[in-house]
NUKOL-812678 format. One record per residue (C-alpha): x, y, z; residue in three letters; residue number from 1. Coordinates in Angstrom, 1 decimal, always signed. Layout:
<pts>
u / v / w / code / pos
X / Y / Z / ALA / NUM
...
</pts>
This chain:
<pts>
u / v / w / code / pos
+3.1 / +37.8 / +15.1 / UNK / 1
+2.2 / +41.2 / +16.8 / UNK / 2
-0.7 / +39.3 / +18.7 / UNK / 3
+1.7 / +37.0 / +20.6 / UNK / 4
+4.1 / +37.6 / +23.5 / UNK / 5
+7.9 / +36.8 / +23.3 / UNK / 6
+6.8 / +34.0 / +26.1 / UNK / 7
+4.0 / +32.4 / +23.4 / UNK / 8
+6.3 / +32.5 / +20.9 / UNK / 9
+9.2 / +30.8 / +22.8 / UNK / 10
+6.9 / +28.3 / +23.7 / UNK / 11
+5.4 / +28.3 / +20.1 / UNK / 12
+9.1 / +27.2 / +19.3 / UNK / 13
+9.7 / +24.5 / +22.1 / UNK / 14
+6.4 / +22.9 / +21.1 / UNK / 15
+7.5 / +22.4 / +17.1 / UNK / 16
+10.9 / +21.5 / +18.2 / UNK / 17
+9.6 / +18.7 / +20.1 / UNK / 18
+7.5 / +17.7 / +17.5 / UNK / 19
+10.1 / +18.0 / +14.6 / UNK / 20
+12.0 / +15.6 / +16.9 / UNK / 21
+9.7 / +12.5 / +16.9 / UNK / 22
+8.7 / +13.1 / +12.9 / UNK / 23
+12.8 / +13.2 / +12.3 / UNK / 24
+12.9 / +9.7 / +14.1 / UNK / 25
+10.0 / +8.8 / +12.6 / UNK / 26
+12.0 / +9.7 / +9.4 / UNK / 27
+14.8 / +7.6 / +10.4 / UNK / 28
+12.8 / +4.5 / +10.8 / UNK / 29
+11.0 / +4.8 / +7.2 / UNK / 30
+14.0 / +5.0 / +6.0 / UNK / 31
+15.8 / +2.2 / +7.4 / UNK / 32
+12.4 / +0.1 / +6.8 / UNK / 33
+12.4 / +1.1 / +3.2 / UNK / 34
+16.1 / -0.3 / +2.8 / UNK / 35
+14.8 / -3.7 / +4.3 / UNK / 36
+11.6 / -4.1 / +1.8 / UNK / 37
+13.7 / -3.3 / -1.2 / UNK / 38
+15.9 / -5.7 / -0.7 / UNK / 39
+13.2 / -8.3 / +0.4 / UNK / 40
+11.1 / -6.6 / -2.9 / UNK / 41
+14.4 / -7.4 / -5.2 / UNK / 42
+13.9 / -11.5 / -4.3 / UNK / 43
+10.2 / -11.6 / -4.4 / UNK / 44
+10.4 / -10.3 / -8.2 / UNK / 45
+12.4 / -12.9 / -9.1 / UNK / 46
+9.9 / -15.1 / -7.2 / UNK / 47
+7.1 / -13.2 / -9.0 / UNK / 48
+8.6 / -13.4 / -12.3 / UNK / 49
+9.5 / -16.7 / -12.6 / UNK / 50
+6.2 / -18.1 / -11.3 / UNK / 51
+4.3 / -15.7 / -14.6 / UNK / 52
+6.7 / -17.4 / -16.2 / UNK / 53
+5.6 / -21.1 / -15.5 / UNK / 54
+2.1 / -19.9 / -16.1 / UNK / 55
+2.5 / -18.3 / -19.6 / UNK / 56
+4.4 / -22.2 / -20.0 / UNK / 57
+0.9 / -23.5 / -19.1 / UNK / 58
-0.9 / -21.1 / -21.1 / UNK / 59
+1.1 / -22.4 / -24.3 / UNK / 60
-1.1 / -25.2 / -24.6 / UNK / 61
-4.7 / -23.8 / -26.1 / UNK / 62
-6.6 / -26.5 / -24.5 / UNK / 63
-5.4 / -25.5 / -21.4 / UNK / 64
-6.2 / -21.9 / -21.6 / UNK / 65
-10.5 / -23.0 / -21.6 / UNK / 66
-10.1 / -25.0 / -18.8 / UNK / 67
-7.8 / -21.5 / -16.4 / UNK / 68
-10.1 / -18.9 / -17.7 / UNK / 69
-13.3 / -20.5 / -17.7 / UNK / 70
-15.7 / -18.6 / -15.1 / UNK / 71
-17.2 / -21.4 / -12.8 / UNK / 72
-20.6 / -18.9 / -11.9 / UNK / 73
-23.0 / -16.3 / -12.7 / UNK / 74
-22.7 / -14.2 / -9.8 / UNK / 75
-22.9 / -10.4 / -10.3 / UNK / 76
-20.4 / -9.5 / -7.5 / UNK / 77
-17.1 / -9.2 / -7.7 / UNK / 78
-14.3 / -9.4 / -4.4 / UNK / 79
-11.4 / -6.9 / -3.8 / UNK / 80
-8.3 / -7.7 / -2.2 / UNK / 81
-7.0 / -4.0 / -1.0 / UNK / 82
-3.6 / -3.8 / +0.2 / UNK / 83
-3.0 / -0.8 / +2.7 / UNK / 84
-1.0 / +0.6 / +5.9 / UNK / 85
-1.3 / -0.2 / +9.1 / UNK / 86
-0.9 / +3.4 / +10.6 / UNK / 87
-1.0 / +6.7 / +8.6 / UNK / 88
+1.1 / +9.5 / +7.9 / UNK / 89
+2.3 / +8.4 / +4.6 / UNK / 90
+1.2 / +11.0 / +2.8 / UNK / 91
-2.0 / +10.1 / -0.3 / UNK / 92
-0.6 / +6.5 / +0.5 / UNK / 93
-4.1 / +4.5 / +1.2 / UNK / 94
-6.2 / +7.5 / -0.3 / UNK / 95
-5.0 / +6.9 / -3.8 / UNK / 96
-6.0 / +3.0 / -3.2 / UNK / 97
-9.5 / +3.8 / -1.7 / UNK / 98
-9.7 / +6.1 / -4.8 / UNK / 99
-8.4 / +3.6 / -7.0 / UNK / 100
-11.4 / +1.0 / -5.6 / UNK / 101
-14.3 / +3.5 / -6.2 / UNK / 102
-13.3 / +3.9 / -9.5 / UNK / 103
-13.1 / +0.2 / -10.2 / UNK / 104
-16.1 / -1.1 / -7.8 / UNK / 105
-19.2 / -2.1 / -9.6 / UNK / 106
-21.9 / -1.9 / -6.6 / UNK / 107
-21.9 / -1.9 / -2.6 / UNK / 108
-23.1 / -5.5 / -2.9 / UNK / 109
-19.1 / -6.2 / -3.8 / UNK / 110
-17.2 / -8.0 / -1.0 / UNK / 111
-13.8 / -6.5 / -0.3 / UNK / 112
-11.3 / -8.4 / +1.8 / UNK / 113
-8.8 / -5.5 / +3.4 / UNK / 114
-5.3 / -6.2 / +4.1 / UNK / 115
-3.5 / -3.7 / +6.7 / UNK / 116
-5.3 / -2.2 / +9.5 / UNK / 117
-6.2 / +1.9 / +7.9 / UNK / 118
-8.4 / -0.8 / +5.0 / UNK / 119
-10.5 / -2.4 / +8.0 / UNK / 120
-11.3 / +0.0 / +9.7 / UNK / 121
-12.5 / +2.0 / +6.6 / UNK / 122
-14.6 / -0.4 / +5.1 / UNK / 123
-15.6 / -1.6 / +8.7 / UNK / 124
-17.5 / +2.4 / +9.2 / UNK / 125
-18.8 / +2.0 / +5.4 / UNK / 126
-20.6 / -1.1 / +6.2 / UNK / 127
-19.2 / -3.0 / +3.4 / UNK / 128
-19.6 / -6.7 / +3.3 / UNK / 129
-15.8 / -8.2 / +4.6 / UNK / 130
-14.8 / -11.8 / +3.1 / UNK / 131
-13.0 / -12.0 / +6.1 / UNK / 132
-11.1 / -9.3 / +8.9 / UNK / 133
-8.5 / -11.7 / +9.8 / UNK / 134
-5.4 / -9.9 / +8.0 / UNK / 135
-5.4 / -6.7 / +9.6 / UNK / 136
-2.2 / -6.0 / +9.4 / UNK / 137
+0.0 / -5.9 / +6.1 / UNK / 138
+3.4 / -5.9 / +7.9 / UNK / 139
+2.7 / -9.3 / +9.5 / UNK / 140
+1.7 / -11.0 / +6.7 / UNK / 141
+3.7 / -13.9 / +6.0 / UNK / 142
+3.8 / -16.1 / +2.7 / UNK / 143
+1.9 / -18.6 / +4.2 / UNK / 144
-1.3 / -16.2 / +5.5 / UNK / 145
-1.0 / -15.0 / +1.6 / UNK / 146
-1.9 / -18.7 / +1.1 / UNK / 147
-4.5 / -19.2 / +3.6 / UNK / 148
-6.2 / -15.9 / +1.5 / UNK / 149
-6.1 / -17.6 / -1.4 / UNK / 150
-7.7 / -20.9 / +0.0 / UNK / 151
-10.5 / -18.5 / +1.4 / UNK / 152
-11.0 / -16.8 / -1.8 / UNK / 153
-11.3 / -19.9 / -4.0 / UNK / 154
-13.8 / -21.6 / -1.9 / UNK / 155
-15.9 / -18.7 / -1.9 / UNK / 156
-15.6 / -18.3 / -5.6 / UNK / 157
-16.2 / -22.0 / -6.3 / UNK / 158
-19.3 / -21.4 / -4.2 / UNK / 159
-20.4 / -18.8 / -6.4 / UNK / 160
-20.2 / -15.7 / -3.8 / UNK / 161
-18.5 / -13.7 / -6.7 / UNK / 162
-17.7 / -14.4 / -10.0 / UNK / 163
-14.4 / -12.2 / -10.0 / UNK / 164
-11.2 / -11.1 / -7.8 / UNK / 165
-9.5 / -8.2 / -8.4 / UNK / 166
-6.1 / -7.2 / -6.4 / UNK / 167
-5.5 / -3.8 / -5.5 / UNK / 168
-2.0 / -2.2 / -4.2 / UNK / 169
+1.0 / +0.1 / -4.4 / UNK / 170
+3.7 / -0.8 / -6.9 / UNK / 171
+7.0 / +0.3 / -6.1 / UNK / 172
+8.8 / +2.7 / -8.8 / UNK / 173
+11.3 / +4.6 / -6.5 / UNK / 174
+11.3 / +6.2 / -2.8 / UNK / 175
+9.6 / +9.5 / -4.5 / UNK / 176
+7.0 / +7.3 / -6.9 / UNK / 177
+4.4 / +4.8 / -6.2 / UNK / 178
+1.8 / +3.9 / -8.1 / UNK / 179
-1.5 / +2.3 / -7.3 / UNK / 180
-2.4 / -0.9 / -9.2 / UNK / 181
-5.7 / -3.2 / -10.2 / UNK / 182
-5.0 / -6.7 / -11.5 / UNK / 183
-7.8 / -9.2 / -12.0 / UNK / 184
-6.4 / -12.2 / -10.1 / UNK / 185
-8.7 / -14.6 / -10.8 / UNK / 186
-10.0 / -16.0 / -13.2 / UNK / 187
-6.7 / -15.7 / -14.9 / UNK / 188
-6.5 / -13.0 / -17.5 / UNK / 189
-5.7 / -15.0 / -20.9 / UNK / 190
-5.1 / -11.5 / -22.6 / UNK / 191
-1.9 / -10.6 / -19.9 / UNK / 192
-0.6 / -14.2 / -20.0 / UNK / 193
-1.2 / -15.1 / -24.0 / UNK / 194
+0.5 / -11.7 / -25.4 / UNK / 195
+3.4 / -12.4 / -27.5 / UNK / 196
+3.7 / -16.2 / -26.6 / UNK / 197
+3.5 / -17.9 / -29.6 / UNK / 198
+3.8 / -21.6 / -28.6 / UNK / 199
+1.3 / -23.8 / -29.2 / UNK / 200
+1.9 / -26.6 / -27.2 / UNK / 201
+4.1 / -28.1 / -23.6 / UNK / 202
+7.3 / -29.1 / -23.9 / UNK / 203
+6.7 / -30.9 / -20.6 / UNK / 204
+4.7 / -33.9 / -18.9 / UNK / 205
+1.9 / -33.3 / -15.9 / UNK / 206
+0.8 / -36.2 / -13.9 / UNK / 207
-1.3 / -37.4 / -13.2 / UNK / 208
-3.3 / -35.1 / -15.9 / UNK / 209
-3.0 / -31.7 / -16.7 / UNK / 210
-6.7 / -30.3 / -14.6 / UNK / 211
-5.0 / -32.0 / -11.2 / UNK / 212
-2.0 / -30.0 / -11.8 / UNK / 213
-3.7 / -26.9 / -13.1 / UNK / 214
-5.9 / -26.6 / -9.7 / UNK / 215
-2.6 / -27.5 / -7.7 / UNK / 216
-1.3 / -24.6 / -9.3 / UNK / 217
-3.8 / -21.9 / -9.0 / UNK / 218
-3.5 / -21.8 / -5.0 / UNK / 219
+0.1 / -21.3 / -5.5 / UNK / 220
+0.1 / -18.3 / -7.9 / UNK / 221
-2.8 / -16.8 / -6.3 / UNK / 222
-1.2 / -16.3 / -2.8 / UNK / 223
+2.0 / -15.4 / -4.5 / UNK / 224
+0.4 / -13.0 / -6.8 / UNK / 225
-0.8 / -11.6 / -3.3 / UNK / 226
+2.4 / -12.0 / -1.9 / UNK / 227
+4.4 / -10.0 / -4.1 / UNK / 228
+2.0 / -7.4 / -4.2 / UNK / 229
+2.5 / -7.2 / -0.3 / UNK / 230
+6.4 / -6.8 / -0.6 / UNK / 231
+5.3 / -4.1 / -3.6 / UNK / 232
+2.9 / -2.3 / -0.7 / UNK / 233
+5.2 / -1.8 / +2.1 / UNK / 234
+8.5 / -1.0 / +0.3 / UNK / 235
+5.5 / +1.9 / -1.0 / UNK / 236
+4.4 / +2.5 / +2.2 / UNK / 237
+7.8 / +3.1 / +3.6 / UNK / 238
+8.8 / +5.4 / +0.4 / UNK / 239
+5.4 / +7.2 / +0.5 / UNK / 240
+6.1 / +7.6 / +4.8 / UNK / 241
+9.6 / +8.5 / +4.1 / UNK / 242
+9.1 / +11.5 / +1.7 / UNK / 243
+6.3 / +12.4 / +4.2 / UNK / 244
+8.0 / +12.9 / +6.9 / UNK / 245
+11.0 / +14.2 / +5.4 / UNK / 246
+8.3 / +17.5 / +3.8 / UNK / 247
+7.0 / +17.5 / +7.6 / UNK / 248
+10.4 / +17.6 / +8.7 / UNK / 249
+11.4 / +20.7 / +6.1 / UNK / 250
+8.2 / +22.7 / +7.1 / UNK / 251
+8.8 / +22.5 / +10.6 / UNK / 252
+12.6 / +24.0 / +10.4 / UNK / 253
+11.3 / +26.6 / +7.8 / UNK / 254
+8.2 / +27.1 / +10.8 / UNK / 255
+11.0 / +27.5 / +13.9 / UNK / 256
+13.0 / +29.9 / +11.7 / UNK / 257
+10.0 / +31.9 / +11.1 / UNK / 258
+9.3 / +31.9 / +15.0 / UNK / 259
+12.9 / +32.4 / +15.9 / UNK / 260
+13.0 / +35.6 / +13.7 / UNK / 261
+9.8 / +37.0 / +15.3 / UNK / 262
+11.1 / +36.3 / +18.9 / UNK / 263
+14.6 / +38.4 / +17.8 / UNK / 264
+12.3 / +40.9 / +16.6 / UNK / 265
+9.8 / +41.7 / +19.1 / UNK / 266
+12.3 / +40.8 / +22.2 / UNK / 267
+15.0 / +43.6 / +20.0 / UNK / 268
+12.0 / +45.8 / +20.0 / UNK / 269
+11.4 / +45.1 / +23.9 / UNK / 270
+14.8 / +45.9 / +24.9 / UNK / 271
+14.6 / +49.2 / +22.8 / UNK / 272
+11.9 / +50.4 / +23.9 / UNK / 273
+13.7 / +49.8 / +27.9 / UNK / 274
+16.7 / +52.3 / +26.6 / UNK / 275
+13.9 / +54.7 / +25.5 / UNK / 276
+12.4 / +54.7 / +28.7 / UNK / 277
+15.6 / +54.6 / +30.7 / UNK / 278
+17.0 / +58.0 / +28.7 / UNK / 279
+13.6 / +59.5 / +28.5 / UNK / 280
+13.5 / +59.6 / +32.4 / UNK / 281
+17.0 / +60.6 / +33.1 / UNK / 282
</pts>
């Protein structure tokens, strides 16, 4: 610190101080947003398990199975859902997804529809073809725009723009772990829904057949397949922001007390050198 003046140094301080201020509310907000997706996470996984649940049901019958998994085209292309943040500073929070897609992604011809405003703008420089830009931001989403994305997804896929969907997000472990996920979406994965279920057959009625029901069904676990995974993504977000800030927060105290010392040191050696002066001319 010999190159700086006690007055750059004090400002050095006031500057940091100021900014450990707004990442310590910033802090404050994570965390009282993280408390408020876990709790809305802890109902949606009941929602989430219950509707695998009636699908594995479905999946029982082996006829059944042909008629969910069968792929409808021969398209090459495949279409990502990405779930990310609407603003940054959360850390490797939408890196680790954006990782998570190159590794996964077949060709640029693949269409990606982003969720969460950091995901559009990205693929919006890269020039990557967008199935649609209307869901910009994750933290508005609601149950029924998860819907209206699955509507948009299976028309496109029934009119043989891509011949598979893959979801990409964050699932939630604990405010210190998050881990990004792929799950093909659609068709329906036989191998994840078939694994140790050993019935062979319904022990219930559809009407009026079982294929009207079946394609009233898919919608319905589709957007709440997305769904959950957006409850997963911002209780992540929030965790991944939290722990952040809170290492932003740490760094910038450890930074002032650095400063602080250096101030105490050269102003100590200002005021001796005075005294030296002051005796050496009496």
């Amino acid at each position: 610190m010999a190159e700086y003046s006690i007055k750059d140094i004090a400002v050095r301080i006031k500057n940091i101080e100021g900014t450990r201020q707004i990442i310590k509310a910033m802090e404050l907000i994570s965390s009282s947003k993280l408390q408020k997706y876990k709790v809305q996470l802890e109902k949606t996984r009941l929602f989430s398990d219950s509707l695998n649940k009636s699908i594995k049901n479905i999946y029982s019958d082996r006829n059944l199975k042909n008629f969910i998994c069968k792929e409808n085209n021969t398209s090459q292309n495949s279409c990502y859902i990405l779930i990310g943040s609407d603003k940054g500073m959360a850390g490797g929070y939408n890196i680790n997804i954006l990782k998570l897609f190159e590794e996964s992604k077949n060709s640029k011809e693949d269409i990606v529809l982003p969720i969460g405003k950091k995901m559009k703008d990205y693929f919006f420089k890269k020039n990557f073809i967008l199935l649609s830009d209307k869901f910009y931001s994750c933290e508005k989403l609601s149950f029924e725009e998860c819907k209206k994305i699955s509507d948009v997804i299976l028309n496109k896929y029934y009119e043989n723009n891509f011949s598979k969907v893959f979801l990409i997000y964050t699932k939630f472990i604990s405010p210190l772990k998050q881990v990004s996920s792929i799950v093909k979406l659609f068709p329906i994965d036989s191998q994840n829904f078939c694994k140790n279920n050993k019935s062979n057959k319904l022990n219930f009625l559809c009407e009026p057949n079982y294929e009207e029901c079946i394609k009233g069904i898919i919608p319905y676990y589709m957007s709440g397949t997305i769904w959950s995974a957006v409850c997963e993504s911002l209780a992540s977000e929030y965790g991944a922001r939290h722990t952040a800030m809170e290492s932003a927060n740490k760094n910038a105290c450890e930074m002032v007390d650095g400063l602080r010392l250096a101030y105490n040191q050269l102003r100590q050696s200002s005021i001796t050198q005075e005294i030296t002066e002051i005796v050496a001319g009496t």
